[in-house]
C-alpha positions as CSV (number, residue, x, y, z in Angstrom):
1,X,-27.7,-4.2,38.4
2,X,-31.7,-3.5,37.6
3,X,-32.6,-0.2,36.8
4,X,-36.5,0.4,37.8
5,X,-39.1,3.8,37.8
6,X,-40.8,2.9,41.3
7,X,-44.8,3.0,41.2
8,X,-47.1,2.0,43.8
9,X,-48.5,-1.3,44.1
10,X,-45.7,-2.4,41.7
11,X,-44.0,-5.4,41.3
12,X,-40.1,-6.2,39.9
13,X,-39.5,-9.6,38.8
14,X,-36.1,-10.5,38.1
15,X,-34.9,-14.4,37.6
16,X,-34.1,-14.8,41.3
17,X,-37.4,-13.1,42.6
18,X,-39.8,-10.4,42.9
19,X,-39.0,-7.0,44.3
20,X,-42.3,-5.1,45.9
21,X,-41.7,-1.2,44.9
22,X,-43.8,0.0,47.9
23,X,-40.8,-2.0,50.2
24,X,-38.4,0.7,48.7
25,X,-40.9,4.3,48.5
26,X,-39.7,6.0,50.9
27,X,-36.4,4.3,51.8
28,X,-33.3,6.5,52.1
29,X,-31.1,5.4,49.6
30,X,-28.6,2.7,50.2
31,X,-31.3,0.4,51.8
32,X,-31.2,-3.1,51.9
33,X,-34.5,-5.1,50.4
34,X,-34.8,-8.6,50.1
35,X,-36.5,-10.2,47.3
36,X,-39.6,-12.9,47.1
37,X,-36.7,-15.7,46.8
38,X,-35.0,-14.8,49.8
39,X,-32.4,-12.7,47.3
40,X,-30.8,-9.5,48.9
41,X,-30.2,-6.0,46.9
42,X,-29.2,-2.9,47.6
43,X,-31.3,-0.1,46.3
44,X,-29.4,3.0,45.5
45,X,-30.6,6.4,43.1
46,X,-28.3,5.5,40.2
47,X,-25.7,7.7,38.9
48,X,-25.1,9.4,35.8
49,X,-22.7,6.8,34.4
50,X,-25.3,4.0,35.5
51,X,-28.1,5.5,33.8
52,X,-26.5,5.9,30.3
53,X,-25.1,2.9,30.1
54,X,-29.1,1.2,30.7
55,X,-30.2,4.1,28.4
56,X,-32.5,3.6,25.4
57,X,-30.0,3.8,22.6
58,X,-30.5,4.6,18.7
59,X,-26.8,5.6,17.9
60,X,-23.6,4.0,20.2
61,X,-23.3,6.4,23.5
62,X,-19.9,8.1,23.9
63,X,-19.0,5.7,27.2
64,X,-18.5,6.9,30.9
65,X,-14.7,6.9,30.6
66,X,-14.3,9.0,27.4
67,X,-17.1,11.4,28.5
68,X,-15.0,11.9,32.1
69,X,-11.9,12.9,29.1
70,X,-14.1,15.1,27.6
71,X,-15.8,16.9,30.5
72,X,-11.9,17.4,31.8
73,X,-9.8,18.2,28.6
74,X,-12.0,20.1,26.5
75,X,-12.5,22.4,29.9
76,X,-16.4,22.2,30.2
77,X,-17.2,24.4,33.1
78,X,-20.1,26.3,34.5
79,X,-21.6,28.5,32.5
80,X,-20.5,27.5,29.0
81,X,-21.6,27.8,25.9
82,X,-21.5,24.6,24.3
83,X,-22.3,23.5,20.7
84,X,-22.5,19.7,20.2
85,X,-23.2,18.2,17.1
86,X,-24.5,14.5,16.8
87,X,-26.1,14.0,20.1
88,X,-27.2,10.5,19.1
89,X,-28.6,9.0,22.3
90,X,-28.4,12.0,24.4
91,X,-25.8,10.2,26.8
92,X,-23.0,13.4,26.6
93,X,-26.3,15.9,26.3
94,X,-26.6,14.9,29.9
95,X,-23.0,15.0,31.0
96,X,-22.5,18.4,29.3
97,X,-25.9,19.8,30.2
98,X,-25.1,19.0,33.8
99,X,-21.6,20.6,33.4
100,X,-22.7,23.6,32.1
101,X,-25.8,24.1,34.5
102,X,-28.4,26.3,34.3
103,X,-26.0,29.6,33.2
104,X,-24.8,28.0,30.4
105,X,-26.6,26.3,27.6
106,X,-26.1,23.9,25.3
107,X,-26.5,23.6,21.7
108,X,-26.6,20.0,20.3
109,X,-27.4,19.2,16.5
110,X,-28.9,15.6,15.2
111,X,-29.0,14.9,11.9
112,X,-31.6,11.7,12.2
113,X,-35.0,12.9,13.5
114,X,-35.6,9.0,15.4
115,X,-32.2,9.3,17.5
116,X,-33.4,12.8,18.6
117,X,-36.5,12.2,19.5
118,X,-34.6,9.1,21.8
119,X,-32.2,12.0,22.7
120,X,-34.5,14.0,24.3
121,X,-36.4,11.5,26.1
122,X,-33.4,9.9,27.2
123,X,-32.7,13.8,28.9
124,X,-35.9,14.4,30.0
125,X,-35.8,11.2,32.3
126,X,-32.8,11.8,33.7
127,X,-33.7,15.5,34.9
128,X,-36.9,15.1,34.8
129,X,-37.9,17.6,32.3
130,X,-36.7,19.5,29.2
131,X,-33.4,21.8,30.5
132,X,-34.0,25.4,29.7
133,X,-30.4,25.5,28.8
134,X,-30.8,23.1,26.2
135,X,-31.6,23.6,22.3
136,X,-31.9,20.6,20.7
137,X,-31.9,20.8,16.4
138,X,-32.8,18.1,14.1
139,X,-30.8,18.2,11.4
140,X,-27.1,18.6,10.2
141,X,-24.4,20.9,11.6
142,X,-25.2,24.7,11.0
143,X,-23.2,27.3,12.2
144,X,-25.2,29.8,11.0
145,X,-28.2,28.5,13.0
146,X,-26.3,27.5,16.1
147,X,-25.4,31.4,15.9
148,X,-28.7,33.0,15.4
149,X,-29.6,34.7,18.6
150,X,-33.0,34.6,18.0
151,X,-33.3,30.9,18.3
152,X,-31.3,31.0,21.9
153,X,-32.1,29.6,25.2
154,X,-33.7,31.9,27.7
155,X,-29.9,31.6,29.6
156,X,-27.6,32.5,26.6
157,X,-30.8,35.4,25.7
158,X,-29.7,37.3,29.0
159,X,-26.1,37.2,28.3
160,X,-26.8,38.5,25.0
161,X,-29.2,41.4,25.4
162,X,-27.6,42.8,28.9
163,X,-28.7,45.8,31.0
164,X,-28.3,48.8,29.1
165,X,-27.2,50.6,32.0
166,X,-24.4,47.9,33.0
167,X,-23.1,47.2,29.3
168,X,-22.2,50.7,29.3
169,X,-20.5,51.0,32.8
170,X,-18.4,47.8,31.6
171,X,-17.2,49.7,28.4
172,X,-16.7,52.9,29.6
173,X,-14.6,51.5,33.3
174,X,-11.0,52.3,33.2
175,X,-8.2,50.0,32.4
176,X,-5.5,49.0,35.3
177,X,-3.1,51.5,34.0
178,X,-5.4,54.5,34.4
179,X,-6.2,55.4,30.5
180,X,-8.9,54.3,28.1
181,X,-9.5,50.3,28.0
182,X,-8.4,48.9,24.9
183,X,-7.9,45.5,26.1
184,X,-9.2,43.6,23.0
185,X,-11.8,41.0,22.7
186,X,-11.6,37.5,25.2
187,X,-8.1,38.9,26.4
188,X,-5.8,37.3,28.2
189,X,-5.5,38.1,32.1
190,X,-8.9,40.5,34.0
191,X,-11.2,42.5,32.6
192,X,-11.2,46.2,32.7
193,X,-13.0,45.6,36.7
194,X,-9.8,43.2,37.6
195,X,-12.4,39.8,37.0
196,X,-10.7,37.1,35.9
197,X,-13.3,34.7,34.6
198,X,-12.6,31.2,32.7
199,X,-14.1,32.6,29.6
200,X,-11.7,35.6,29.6
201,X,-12.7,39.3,28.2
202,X,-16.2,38.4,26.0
203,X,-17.3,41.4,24.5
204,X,-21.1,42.4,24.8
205,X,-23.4,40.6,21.9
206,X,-21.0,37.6,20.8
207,X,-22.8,34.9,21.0
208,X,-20.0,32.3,19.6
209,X,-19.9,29.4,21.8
210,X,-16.5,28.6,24.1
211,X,-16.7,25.0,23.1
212,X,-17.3,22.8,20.1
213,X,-17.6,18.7,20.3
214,X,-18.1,16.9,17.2
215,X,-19.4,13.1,17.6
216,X,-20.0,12.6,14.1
217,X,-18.5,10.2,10.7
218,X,-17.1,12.5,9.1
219,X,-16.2,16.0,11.7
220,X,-13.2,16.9,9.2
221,X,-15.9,18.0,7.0
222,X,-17.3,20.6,9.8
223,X,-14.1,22.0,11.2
224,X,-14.7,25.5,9.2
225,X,-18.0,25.5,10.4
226,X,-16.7,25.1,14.1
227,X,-14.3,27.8,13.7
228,X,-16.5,30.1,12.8
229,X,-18.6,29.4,15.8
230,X,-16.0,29.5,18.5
231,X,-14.2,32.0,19.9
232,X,-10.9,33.1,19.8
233,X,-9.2,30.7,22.6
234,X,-11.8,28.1,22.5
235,X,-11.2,24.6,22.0
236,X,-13.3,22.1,19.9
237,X,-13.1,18.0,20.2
238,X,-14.0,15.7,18.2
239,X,-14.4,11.7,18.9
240,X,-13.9,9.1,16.2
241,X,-13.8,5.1,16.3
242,X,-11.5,5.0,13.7
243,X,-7.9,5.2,12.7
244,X,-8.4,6.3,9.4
245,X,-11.2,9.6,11.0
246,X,-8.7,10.2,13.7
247,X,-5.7,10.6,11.0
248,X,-8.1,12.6,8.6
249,X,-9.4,15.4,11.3
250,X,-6.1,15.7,13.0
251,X,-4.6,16.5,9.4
252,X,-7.8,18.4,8.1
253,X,-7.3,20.8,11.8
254,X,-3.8,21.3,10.5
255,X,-4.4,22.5,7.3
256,X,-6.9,25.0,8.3
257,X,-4.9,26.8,9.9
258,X,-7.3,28.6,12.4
259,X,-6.5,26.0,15.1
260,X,-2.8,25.5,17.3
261,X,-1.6,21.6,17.1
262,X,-4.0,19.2,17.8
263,X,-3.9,16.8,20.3
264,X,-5.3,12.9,19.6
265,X,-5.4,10.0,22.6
266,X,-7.2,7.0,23.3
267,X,-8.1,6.2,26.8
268,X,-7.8,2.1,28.3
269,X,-10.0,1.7,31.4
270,X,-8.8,-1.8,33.7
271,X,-10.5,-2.7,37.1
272,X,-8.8,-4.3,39.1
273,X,-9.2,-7.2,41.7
274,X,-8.6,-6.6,45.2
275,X,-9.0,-9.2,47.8
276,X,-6.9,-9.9,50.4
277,X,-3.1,-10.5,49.2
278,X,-4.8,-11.5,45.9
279,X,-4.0,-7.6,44.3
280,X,-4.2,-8.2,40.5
281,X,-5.8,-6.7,37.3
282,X,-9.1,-7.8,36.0
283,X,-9.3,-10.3,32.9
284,X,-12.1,-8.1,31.3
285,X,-11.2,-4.5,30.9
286,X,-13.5,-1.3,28.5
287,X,-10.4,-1.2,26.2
288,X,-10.7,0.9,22.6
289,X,-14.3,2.9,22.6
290,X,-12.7,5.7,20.5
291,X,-10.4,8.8,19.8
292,X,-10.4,11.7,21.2
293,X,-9.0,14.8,19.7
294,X,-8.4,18.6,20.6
295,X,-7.5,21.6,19.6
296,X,-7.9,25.6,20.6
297,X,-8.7,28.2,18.3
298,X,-6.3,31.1,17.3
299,X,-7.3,34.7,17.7
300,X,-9.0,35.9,14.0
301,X,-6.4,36.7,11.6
302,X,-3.7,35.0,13.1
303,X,-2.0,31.9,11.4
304,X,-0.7,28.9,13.2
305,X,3.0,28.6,14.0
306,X,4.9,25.6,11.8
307,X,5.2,22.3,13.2
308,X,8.6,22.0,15.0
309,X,8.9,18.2,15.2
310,X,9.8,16.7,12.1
311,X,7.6,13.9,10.1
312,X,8.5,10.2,10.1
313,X,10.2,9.6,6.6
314,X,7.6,8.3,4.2
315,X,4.7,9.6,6.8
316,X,3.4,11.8,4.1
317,X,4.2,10.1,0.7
318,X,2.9,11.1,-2.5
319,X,-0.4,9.2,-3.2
320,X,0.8,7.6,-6.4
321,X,4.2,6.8,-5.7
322,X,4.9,6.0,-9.5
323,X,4.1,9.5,-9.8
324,X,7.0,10.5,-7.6
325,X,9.9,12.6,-9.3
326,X,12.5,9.9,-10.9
327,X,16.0,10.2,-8.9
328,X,18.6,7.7,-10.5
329,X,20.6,7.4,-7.6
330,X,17.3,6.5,-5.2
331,X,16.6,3.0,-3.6
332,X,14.5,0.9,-5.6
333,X,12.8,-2.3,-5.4
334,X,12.2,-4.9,-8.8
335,X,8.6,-6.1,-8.3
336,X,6.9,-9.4,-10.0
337,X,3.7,-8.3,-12.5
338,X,3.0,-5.7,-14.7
339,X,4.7,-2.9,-12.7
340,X,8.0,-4.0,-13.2
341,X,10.1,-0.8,-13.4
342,X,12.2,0.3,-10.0
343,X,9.7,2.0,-7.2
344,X,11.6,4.8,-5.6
345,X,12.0,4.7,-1.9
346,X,12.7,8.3,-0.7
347,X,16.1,9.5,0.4
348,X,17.6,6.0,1.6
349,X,21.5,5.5,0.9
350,X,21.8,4.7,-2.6
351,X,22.9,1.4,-4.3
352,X,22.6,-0.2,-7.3
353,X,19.2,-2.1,-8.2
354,X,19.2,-5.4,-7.6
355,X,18.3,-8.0,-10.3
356,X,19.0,-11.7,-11.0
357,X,22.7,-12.2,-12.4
358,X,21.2,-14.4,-15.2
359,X,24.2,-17.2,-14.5
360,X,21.6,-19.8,-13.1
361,X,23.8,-19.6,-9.8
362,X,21.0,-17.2,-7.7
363,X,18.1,-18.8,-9.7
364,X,17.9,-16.7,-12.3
365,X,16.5,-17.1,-15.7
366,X,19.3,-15.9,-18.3
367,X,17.5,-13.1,-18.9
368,X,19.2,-10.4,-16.8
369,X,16.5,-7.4,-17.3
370,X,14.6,-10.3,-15.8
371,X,12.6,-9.4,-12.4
372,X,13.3,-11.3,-9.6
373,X,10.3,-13.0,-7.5
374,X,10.0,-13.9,-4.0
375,X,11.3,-18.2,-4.6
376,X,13.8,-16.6,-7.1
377,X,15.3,-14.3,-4.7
């Protein structure tokens, strides 16, 4: 596939020919052109996932497949309010800028000037121009400036500085039962005028964003930040490459506490080949691009409920395990080298430590303090 800005007059060369652009200005799309070699293409607009995978890159792109996950699970929808931070490339800048369209607006944060200057070129080509909707930061994840209202979009200024006249109709209107409307903030179920919108009950002048997505090395280090910029009910995700990242945010979500459980996956993507009776998979498949992880925010104030399922023994051993409290009666294992003593091994049936009898008759040395090593044993 060849990915080409048509001009007239010009010429494509590829290895199997030249392609005249004037033979496709003008076509409807899904025309057939044959090239200077006798070579027949099909010339088609490309799509979204075509265009970022030819994209000028400074930083990896987050691939078609895990940006589909994203777009689906962390709910991006018309009209949101998104804050991104690390939008290397700019390839999910353009799925969630053409998620959130026009009403919405999104927020994205680059810490390297170079990959967001490529960022925003890479968006401007693909709509054309700039989006209005989009607010593009050099520099590290601030929730302080992502919130400032003076530095929004025209789209998120509107929703923030509403009609005098209909701000007060909304907060004066009944509620269902007839008495004063006391439904709190982003409540669950319609609004006071029996709306029900995806973003729920947002009162007048919060400009906190309904989603947060962290592509970044280290997002375990921003998850305060992110829940102080979304709100209550929100969700952030974050994608990591790693094993290590994935098991250090899920853990570093936990412990704050402003978040319920988080959920982590990996996604596999396999063609397959279909010809005939020949029905098989591919041999080539995308396999591991990265993690993906997310979680909603709780309402302010309100603490997550414990973890019902219980840990793996020895999922969350002490970091030192030498350090661990000394229980006579524990499982141990005799090691070779300088560490020599017993190594306690949780709360497995106990039995006595084994060491080399010292009679010759299991290889043993005399010695019966001796430590046993792996010909020994």
């Amino acid at each position: 596939m060849h990915q080409i800005v048509l001009q007239e007059n010009g010429t494509f060369h590829t290895h199997r020919g030249a392609l005249s652009h004037d033979d496709l200005i003008g076509q409807p799309e899904g025309s057939v052109v044959t090239a200077s070699s006798g070579t027949v293409y099909v010339a088609l607009r490309p799509l979204l996932a075509d265009y970022t995978l030819a994209m000028k890159r400074g930083a990896t792109i987050v691939y078609p497949k895990d940006a589909a996950q994203i777009l689906a699970y962390a709910d991006i929808f018309p009209g949101a309010r998104v804050l991104e931070a690390g939008a290397g490339s700019g390839a999910l800048s353009c799925w969630l800028l053409r998620a959130v369209g026009p009403e919405g607006e999104l927020v994205s944060f680059e810490a390297r000037p170079d990959f967001a200057e490529i960022a925003r070129e890479n968006v401007r080509k693909y709509f054309g121009e700039v989006p209005a909707w989009w607010r593009l930061i050099p520099s590290e994840l601030s929730a302080r400036v992502a919130l400032d209202p003076s530095r929004g979009t025209g789209a998120v200024y509107s929703r923030l500085h509403p009609d005098s006249e209909e701000a007060d109709e909304t907060q004066n209107a009944p509620s269902a039962g007839g008495g004063p409307d006391t439904m709190a903030p982003f409540a669950i179920g319609p609004d006071a005028g029996g709306h029900r919108g995806v973003r729920g009950v947002v009162p007048p002048g919060d400009n906190r964003f309904d989603r947060v997505v962290l592509d970044m090395l280290a997002p375990w280090e921003n998850v305060a930040g992110a829940a102080r910029a979304l709100i209550p009910g929100g969700l952030i995700c974050c994608y990591v490459a790693t094993t290590t990242q994935l098991s250090r945010v899920v853990e570093e979500l936990r412990a704050h506490g402003g978040f319920f459980e988080p959920a982590p996956w990996e996604t596999l993507h396999r063609g397959w080949h279909v010809d005939g009776l020949a029905v098989r998979p591919d041999h080539r498949m995308i396999a591991h691009t990265g993690f993906l992880v997310t979680a909603r925010r709780l309402a302010d104030g309100v603490t997550a409920p414990a973890r019902r399922r219980r840990p793996a023994k020895g999922a969350h051993a002490p970091a030192d395990p030498m350090l661990a409290p000394a229980d006579p009666m524990a499982k141990t294992a005799i090691v070779s080298g300088p560490l020599e003593q017993g190594i306690p091994r949780g709360d497995d049936p106990p039995y006595p430590p084994h060491v080399a009898s010292g009679d010759g008759a299991s290889g043993g040395t005399g010695d019966p303090g001796a430590p046993v090593t792996d010909d020994q044993a």
